[in-house]
C-alpha atoms as a printed R data frame, in Angstrom:
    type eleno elety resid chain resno       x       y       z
1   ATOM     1    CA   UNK     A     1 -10.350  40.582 -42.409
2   ATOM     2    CA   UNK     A     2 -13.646  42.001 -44.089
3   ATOM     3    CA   UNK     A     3 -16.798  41.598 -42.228
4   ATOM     4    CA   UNK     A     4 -18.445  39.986 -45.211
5   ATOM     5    CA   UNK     A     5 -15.496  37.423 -44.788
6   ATOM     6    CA   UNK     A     6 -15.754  37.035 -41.250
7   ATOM     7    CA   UNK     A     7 -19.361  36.359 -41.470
8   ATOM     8    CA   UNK     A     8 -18.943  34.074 -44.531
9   ATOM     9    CA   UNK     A     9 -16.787  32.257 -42.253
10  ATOM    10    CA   UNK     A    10 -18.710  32.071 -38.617
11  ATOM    11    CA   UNK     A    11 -21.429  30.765 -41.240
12  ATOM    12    CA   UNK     A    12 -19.395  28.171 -42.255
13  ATOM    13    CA   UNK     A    13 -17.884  27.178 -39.160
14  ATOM    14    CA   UNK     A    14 -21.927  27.057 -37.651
15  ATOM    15    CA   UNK     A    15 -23.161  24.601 -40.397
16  ATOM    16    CA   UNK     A    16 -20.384  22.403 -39.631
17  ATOM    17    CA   UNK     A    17 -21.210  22.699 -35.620
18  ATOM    18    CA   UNK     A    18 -24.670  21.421 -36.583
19  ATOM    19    CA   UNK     A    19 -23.800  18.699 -39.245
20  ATOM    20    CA   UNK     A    20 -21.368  17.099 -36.320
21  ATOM    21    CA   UNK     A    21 -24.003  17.503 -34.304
22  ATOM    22    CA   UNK     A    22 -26.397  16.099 -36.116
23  ATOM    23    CA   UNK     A    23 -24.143  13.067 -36.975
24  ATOM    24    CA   UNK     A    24 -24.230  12.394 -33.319
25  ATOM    25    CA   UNK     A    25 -27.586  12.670 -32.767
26  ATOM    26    CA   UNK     A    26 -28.257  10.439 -35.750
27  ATOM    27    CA   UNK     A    27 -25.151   7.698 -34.173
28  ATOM    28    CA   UNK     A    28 -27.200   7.974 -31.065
29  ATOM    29    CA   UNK     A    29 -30.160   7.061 -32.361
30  ATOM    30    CA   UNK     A    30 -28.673   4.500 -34.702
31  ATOM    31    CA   UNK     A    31 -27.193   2.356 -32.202
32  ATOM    32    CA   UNK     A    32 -31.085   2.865 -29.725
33  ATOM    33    CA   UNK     A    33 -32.352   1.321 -32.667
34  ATOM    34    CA   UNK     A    34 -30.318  -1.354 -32.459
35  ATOM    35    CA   UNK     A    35 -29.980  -2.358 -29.038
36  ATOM    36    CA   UNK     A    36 -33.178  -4.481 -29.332
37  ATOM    37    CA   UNK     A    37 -32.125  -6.169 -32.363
38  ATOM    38    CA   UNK     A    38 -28.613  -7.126 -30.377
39  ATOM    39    CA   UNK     A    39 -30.100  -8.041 -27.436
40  ATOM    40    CA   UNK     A    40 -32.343 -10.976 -29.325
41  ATOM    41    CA   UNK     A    41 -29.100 -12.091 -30.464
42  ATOM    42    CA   UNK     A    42 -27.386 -11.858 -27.582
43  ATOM    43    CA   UNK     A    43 -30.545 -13.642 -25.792
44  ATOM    44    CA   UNK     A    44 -30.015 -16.293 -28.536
45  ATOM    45    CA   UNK     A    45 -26.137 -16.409 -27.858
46  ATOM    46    CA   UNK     A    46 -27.413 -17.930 -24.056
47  ATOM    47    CA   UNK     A    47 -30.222 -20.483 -25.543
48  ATOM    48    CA   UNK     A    48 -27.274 -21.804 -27.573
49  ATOM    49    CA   UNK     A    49 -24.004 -21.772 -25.102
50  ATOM    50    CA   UNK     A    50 -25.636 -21.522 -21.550
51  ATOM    51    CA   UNK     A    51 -29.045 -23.302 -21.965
52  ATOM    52    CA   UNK     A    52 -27.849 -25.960 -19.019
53  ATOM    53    CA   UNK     A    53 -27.283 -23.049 -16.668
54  ATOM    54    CA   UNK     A    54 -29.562 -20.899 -17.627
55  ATOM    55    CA   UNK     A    55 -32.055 -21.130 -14.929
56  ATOM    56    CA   UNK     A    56 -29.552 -19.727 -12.559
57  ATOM    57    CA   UNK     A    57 -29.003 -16.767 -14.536
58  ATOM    58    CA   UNK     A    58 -30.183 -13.213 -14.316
59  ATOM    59    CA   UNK     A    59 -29.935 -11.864 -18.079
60  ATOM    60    CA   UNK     A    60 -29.952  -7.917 -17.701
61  ATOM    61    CA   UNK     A    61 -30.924  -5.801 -20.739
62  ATOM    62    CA   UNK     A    62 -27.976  -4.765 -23.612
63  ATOM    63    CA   UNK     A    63 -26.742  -1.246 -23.195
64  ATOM    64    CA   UNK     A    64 -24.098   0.656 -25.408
65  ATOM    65    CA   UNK     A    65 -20.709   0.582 -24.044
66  ATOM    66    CA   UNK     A    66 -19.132   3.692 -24.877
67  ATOM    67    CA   UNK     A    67 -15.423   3.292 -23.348
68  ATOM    68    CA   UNK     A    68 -15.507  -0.365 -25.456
69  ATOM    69    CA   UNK     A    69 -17.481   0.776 -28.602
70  ATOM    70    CA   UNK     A    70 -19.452  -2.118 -28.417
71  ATOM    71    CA   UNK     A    71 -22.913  -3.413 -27.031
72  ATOM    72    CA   UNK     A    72 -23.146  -5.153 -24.133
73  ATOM    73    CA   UNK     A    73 -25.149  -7.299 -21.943
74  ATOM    74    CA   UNK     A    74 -24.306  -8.031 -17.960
75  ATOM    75    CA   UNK     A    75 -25.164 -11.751 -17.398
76  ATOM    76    CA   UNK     A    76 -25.599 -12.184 -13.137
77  ATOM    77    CA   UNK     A    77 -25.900 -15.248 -11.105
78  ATOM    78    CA   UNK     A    78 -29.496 -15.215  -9.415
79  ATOM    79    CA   UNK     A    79 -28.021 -15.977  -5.883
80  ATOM    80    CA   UNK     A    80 -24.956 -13.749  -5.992
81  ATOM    81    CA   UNK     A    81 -24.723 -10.637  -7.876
82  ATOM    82    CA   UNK     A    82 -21.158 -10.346  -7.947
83  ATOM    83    CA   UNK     A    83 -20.609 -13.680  -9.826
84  ATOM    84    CA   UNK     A    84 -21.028 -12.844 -13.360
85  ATOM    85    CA   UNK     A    85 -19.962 -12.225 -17.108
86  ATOM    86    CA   UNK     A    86 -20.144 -10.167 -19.819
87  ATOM    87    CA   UNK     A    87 -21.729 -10.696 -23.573
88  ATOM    88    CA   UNK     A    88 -20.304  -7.942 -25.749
89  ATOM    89    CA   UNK     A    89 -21.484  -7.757 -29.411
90  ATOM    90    CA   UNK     A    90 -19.142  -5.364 -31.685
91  ATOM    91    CA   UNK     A    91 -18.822  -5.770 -35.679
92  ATOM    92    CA   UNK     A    92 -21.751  -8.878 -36.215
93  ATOM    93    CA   UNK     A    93 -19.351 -10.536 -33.670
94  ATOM    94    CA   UNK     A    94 -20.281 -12.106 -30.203
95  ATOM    95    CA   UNK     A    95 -17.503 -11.990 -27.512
96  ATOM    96    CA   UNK     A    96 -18.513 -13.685 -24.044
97  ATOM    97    CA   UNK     A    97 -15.950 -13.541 -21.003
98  ATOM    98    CA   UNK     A    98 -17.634 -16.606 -19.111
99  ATOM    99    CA   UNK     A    99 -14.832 -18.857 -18.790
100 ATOM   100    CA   UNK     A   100 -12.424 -16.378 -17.111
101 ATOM   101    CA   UNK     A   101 -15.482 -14.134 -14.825
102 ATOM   102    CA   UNK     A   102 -17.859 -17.431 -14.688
103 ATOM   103    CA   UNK     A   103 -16.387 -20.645 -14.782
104 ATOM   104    CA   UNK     A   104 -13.266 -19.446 -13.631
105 ATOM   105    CA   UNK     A   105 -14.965 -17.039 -11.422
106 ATOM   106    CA   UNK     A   106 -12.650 -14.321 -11.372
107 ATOM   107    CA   UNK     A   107 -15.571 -11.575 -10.536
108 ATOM   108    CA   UNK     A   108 -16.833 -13.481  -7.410
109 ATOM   109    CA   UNK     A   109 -13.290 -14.475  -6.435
110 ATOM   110    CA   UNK     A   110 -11.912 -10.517  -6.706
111 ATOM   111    CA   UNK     A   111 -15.301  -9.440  -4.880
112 ATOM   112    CA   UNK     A   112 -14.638 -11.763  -1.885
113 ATOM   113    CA   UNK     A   113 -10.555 -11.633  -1.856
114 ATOM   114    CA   UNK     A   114 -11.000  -7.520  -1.196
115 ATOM   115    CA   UNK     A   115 -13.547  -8.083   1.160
116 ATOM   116    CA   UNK     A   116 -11.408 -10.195   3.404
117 ATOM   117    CA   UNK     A   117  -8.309  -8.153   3.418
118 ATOM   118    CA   UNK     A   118 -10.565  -5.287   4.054
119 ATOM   119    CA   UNK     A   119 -12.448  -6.813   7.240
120 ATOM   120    CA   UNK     A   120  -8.883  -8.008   8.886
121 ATOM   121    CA   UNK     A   121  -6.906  -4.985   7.880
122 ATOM   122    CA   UNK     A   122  -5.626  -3.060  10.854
123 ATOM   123    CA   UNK     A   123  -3.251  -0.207  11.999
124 ATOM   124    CA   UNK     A   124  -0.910  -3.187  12.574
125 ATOM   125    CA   UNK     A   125  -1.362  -4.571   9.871
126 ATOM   126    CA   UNK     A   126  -2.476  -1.742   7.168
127 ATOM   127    CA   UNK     A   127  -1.590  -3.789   3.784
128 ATOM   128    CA   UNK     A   128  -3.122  -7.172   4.385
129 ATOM   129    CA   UNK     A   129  -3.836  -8.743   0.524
130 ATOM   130    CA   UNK     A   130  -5.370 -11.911   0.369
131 ATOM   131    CA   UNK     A   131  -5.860 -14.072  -2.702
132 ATOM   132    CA   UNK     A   132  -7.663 -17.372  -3.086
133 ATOM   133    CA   UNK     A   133  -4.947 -20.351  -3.903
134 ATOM   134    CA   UNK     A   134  -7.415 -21.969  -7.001
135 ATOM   135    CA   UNK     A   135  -9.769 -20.774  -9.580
136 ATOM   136    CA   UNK     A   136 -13.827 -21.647  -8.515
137 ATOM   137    CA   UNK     A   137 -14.013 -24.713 -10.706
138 ATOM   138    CA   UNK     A   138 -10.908 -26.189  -9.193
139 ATOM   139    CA   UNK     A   139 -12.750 -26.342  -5.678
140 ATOM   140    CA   UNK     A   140 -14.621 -29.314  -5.373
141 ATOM   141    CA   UNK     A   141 -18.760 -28.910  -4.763
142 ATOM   142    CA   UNK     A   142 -18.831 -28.159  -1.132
143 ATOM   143    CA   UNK     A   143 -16.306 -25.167  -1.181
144 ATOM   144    CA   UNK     A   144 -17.833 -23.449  -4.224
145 ATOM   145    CA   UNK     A   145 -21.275 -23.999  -2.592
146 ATOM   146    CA   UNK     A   146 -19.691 -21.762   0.405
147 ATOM   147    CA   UNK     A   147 -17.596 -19.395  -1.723
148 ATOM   148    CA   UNK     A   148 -21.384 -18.778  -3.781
149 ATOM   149    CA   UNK     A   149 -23.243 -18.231  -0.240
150 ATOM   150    CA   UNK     A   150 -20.392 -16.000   0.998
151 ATOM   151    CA   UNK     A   151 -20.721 -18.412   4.149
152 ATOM   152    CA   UNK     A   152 -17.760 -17.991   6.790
153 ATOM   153    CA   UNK     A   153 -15.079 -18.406   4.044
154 ATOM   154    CA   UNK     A   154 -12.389 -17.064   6.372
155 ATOM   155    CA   UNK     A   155 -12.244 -19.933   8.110
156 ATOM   156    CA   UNK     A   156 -11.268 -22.294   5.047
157 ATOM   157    CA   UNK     A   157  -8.434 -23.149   4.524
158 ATOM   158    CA   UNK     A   158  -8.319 -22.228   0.588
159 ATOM   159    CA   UNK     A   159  -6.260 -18.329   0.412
160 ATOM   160    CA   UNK     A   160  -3.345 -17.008   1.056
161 ATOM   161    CA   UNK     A   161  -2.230 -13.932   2.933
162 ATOM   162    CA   UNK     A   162   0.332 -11.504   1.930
163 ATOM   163    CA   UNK     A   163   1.784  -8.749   3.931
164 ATOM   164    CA   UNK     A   164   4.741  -6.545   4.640
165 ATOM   165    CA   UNK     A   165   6.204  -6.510   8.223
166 ATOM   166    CA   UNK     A   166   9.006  -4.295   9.443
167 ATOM   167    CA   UNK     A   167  12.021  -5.619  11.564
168 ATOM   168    CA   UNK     A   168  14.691  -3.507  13.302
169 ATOM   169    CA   UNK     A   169  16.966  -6.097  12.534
170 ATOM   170    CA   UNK     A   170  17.269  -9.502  11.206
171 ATOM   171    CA   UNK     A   171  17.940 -11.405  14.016
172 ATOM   172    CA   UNK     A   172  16.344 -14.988  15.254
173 ATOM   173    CA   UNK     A   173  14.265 -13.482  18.015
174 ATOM   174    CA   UNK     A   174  12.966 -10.724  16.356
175 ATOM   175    CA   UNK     A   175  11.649 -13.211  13.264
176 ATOM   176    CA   UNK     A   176  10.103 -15.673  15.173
177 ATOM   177    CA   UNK     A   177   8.379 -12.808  17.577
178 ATOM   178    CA   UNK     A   178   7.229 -11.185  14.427
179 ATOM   179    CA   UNK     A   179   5.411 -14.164  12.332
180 ATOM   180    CA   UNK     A   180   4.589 -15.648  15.969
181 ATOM   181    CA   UNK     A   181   2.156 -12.342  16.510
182 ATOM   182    CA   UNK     A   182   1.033 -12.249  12.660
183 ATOM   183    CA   UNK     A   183  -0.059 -15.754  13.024
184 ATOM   184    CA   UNK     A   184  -1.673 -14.841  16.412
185 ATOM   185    CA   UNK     A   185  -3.324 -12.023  14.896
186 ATOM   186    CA   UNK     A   186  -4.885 -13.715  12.186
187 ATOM   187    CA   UNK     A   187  -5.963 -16.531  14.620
188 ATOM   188    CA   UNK     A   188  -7.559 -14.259  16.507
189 ATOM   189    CA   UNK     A   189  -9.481 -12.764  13.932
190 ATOM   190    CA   UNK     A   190 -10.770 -16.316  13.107
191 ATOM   191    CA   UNK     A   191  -9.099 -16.349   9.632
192 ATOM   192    CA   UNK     A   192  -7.444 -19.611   8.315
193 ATOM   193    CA   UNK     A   193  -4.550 -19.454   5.842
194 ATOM   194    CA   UNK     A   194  -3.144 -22.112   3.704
195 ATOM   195    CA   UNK     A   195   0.099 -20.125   3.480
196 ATOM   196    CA   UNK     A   196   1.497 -16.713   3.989
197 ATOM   197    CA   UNK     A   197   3.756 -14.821   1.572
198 ATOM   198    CA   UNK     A   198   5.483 -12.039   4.044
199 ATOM   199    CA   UNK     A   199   8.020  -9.729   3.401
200 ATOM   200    CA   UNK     A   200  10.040  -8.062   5.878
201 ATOM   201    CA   UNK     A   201  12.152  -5.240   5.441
202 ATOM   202    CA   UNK     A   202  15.209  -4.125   7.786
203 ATOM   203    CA   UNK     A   203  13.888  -0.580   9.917
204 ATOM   204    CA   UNK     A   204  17.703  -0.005   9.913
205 ATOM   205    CA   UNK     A   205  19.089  -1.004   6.863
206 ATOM   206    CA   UNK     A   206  16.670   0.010   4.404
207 ATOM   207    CA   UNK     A   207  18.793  -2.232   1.256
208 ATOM   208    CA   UNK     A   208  18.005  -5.656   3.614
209 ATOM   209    CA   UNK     A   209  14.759  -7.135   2.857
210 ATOM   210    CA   UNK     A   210  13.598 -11.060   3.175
211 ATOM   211    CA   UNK     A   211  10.404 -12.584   1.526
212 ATOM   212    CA   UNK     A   212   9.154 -15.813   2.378
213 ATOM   213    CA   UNK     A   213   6.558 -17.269   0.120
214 ATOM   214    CA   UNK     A   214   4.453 -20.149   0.714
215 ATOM   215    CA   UNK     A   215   4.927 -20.884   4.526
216 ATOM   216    CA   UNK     A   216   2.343 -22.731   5.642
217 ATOM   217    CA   UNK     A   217   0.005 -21.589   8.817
218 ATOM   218    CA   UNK     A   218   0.501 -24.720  10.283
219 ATOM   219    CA   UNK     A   219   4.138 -24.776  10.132
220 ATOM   220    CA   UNK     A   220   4.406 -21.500  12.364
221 ATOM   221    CA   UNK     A   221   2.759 -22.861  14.952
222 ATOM   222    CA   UNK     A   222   4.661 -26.335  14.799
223 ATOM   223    CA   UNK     A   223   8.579 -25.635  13.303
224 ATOM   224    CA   UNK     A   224   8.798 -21.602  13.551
225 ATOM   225    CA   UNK     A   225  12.387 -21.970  15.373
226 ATOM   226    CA   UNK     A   226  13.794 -24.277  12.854
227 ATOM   227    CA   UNK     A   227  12.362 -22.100  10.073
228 ATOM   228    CA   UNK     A   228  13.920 -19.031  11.204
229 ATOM   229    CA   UNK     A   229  16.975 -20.774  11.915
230 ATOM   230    CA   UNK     A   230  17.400 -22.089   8.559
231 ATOM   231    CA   UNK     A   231  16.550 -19.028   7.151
232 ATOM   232    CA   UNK     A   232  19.078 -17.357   9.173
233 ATOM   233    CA   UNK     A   233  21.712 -19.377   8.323
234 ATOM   234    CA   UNK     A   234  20.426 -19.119   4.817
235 ATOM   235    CA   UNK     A   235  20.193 -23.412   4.624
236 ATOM   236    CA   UNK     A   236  18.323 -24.266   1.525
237 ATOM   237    CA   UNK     A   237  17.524 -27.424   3.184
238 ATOM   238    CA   UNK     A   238  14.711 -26.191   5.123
239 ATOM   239    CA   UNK     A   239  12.833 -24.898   1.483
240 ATOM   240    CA   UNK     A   240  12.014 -28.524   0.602
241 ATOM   241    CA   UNK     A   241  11.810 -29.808   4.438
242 ATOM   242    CA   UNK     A   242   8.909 -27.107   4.758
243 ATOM   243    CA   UNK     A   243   7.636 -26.576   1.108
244 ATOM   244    CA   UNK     A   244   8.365 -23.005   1.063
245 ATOM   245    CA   UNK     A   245  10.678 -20.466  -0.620
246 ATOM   246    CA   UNK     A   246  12.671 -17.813   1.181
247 ATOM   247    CA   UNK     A   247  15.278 -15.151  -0.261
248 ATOM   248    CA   UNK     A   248  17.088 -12.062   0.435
249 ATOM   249    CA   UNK     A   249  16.201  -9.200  -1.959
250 ATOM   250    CA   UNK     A   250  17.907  -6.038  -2.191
């Protein structure tokens, strides 16, 4: 290659460096530009839709979303942070997720379910997952008051826990001896269950595994032995006796 060529070339190559640059410089500033203009919309958006809760809101400023392409605008409940939606504005077109993070209140409900399993987690008991049994508008007043205040909601009555024990073998004794100290355990930590989803797998025969969904706390305490027995014995009986479900997997 010539070195007139070569420099024709780098020449080239440099002018289109800075006109890419430049075009994102200019994209930048296009969309800085914009942001106010979006954010009166968006503003608007909540005077129309959300005017009746409005005072409880805490409307944060629109920022560029650069993972969704889109503007957006974090809308917070005044007395807990984590209970909140998004406003996203992309192609003149408003998309809100308040029914499913707000109404719903999946982003309060996520925040407080990993809290939970995080404060009774344990070397016992290292894969604890709880999950709340309705969405926050099914609870009535009193419960969503608590759930909002983060106030002692361990010791409703309105989640589920989930976890994985490990048996040497699948025997009556060995069942009842290992929900008996779950249950124990969980008591002790001052948490309050509507049900428990546990699955146990077989130390010894690692193809054996049993899950039991939907036991009731209060049925451990009461009708353990004729639980396990039925289980056992595989009696489908005992699934609409106790309201649960049990089956061997594997």
């Amino acid at each position: 290659m010539s070195k007139n060529k070569l420099i024709i070339e780098m020449t080239i190559f440099t002018a289109f460096l800075f006109v890419a640059f430049s075009l994102i410089i200019i994209n930048e500033k296009k969309k800085d530009f914009l942001i106010p203009k979006v954010d009166k919309k968006l503003n608007q958006y909540i005077e129309e839709n959300y005017s009746n809760i409005k005072n409880e809101l805490k409307i944060n400023k629109t920022v560029y979303n650069q993972k969704k392409s889109c503007f957006e605008m974090k809308v917070q409940n005044k007395e807990n942070k984590y209970w909140y939606f998004y406003l996203r504005y992309k192609n003149k077109k408003i998309a809100s997720t308040y029914k499913t993070d707000y109404n719903e209140g999946s982003t309060i409900l996520s925040h407080l379910e990993k809290n939970l399993a995080k404060a009774i987690i344990s070397k016992q008991y290292p894969d604890i997952n709880i999950n709340f049994t309705k969405k926050l508008n099914q609870y009535n007043s009193s419960v969503r008051k608590k759930l909002i205040q983060n106030d002692n909601i361990n010791t409703l009555n309105i989640y589920n826990i989930s976890v994985t024990l490990t048996a040497t073998q699948f025997t009556k004794n060995e069942l009842i001896s290992l929900l008996t100290k779950l249950n124990n355990y969980v008591n002790k930590e001052n948490y309050n269950p509507k049900y428990y989803n546990i699955t146990i797998s077989n130390k010894n025969n690692i193809t054996e595994e049993l899950e039991i969904k939907k036991l009731q706390k209060k049925f451990i305490t009461t009708n353990l032995e004729e639980i396990i027995s039925g289980i056992i014995n595989n009696d489908e009986s005992i699934k609409s006796k106790f309201d649960f479900e049990f089956n061997y997997t594997n």
